[in-house]
N, C-alpha and C positions, 0 to 999 in steps of 0.2 A: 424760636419758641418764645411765645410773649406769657411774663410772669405777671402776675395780679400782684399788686400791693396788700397785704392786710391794711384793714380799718382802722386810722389814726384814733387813740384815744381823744376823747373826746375832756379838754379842760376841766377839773373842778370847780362849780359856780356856774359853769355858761346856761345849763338847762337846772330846773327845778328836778326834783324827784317825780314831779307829776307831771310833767311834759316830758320828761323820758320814756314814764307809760306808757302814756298816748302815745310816742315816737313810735316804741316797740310792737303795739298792740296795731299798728296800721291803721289802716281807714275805718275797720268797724267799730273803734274807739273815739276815734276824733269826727266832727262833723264837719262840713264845708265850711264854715262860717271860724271856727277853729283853726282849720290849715290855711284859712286866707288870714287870719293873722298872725299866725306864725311865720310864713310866708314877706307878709310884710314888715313884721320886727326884724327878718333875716336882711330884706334889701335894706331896709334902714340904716341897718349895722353895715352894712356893708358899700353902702353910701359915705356913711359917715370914715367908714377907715379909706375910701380916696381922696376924701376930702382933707384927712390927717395925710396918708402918703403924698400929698399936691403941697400942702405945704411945708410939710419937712423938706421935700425937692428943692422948693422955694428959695424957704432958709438955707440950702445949702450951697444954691447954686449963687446966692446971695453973699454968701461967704467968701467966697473963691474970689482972690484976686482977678481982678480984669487983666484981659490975655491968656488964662489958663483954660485951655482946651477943656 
């Protein structure tokens, strides 16, 4: 039997009051030009935290004595 997760709360801060709207209210609220950048602010973000997870890696793999697996 496969269970569904509920919907992770969503952070304090990450969306406005007025892009949760438009979230909630679907496409007859937001127009194209709106979800492509929203769309865009998401891969941005979401760029930028591999760009953070690559160098944390970095720094840690950096760390490690030479010889440690």
């Amino acid at each position: 039997m496969s269970e569904t997760r509920p919907m992770p709360k969503i952070p304090e801060g990450v969306f406005s009051e007025e892009q949760l709207q438009k979230i909630n209210g679907g496409l007859d609220v937001c127009s194209a030009q709106q979800l492509s950048d929203l769309f865009s602010g998401l891969q941005q973000n979401y760029e930028t935290l591999i760009d953070f997870t690559s160098y944390v890696i970095e720094r840690v793999a950096d760390a490690l004595p030479s010889g440690t697996p």
